[in-house]
C-alpha positions as CSV (number, residue, x, y, z in Angstrom):
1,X,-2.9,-21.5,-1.1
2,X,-4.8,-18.9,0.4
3,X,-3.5,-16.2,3.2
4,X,-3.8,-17.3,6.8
5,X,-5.9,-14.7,9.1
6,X,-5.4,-11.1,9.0
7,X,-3.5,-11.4,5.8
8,X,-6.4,-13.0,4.3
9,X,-9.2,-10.7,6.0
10,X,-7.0,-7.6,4.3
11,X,-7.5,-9.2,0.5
12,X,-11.0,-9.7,1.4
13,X,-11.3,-5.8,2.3
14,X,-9.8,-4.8,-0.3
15,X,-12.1,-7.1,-3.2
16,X,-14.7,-4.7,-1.3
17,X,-13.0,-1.6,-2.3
18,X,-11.5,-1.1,1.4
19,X,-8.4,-0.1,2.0
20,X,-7.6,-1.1,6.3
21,X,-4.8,-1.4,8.1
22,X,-4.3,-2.8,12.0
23,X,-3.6,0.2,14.6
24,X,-2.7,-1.3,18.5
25,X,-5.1,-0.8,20.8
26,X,-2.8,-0.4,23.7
27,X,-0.3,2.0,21.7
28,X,-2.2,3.0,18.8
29,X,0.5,2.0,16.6
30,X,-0.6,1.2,12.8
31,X,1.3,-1.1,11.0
32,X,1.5,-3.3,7.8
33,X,1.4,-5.4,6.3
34,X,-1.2,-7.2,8.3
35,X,-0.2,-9.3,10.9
36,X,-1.3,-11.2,13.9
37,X,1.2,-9.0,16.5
38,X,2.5,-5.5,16.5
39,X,6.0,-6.0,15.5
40,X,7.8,-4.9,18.8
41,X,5.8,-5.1,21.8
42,X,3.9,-8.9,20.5
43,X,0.8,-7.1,21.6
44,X,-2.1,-9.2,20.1
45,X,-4.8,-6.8,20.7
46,X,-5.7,-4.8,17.4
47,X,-8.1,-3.2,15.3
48,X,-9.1,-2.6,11.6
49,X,-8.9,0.6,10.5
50,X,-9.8,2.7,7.3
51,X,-6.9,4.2,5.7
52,X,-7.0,7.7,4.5
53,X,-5.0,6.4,1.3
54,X,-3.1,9.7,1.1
55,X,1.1,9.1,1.3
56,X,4.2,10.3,0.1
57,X,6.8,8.4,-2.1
58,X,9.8,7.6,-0.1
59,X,11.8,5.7,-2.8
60,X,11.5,4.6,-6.8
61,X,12.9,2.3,-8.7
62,X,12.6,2.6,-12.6
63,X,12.4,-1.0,-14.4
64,X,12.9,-0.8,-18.2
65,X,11.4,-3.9,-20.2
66,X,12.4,-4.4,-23.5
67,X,10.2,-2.7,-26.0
68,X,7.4,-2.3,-26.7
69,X,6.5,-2.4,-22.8
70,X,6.8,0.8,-21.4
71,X,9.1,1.5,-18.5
72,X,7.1,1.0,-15.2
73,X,8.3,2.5,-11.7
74,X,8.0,0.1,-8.1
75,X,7.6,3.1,-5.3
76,X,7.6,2.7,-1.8
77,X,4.8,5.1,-0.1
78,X,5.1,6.6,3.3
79,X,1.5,6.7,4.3
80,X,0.4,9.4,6.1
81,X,-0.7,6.8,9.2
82,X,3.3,6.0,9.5
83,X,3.6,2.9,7.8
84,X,5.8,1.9,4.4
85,X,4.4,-0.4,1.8
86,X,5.5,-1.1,-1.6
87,X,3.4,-0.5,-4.8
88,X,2.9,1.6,-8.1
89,X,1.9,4.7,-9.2
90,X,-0.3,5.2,-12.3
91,X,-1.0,7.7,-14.7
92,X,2.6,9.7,-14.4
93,X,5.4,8.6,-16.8
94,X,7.8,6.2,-14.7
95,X,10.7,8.4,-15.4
96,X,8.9,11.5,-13.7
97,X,8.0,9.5,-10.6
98,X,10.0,11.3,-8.1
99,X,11.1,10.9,-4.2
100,X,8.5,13.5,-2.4
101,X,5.7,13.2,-4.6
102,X,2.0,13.0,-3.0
103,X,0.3,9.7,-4.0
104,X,-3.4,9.0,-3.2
105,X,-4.1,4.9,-3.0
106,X,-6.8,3.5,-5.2
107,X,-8.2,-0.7,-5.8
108,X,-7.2,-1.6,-9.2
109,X,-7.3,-4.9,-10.5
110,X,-4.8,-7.4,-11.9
111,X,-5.2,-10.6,-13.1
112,X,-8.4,-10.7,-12.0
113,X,-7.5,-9.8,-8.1
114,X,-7.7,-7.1,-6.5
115,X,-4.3,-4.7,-6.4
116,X,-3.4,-1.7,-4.1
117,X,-2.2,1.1,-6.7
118,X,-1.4,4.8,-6.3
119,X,-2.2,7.8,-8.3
120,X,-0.5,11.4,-8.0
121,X,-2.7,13.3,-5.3
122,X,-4.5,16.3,-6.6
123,X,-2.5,19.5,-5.0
């Protein structure tokens, strides 16, 4: 089953290495994940915008697998456009994933889809 409208226009983005998210025209609130209303006010009046992909992890959780996987960390990001989303960072050990640290978003693949995944921002 596919995703209905917005939901399905933000995959679609991001198989063309986009990353978007909607911003209110009326308040110029951005939110996620993609919607047909701005949670709140109902207002159905919206854009696409890029994202600047830069955030800050707000939370981490450490999952440990049993051997031989390696120990993998689910983060939520802060964007710097206001808005939370759930994800991954790469390339840092899952144990030195820390609340604070600067993320830039990248478009990975998984399973043959398209995936929204974070690597630690250059200072």
């Amino acid at each position: 089953m596919s995703a209905p409208g917005p939901a399905r226009h933000w995959r679609a983005a991001l198989a063309e290495r986009r990353f978007l998210l909607q911003r209110a025209r009326a308040s110029g609130t951005v939110f996620f994940p993609p919607r047909l209303m701005e949670p709140g006010s109902g207002d159905d009046e919206w854009d696409w915008i890029e994202a600047s992909g830069l955030g800050t992890v707000h939370a981490v959780t450490v999952i440990h697998p049993r051997p031989p996987h390696e120990p993998r960390a689910v983060v939520l990001i802060d964007l710097d456009e206001q808005v939370r989303l759930m994800s991954e960072v790469e390339g840092v050990p899952a144990e030195a994933i820390a609340i604070g640290l600067r993320v830039r978003a990248r478009i990975g693949e998984r399973d043959g889809a398209p995936i929204l995944l974070f690597d630690a921002a250059e200072a």
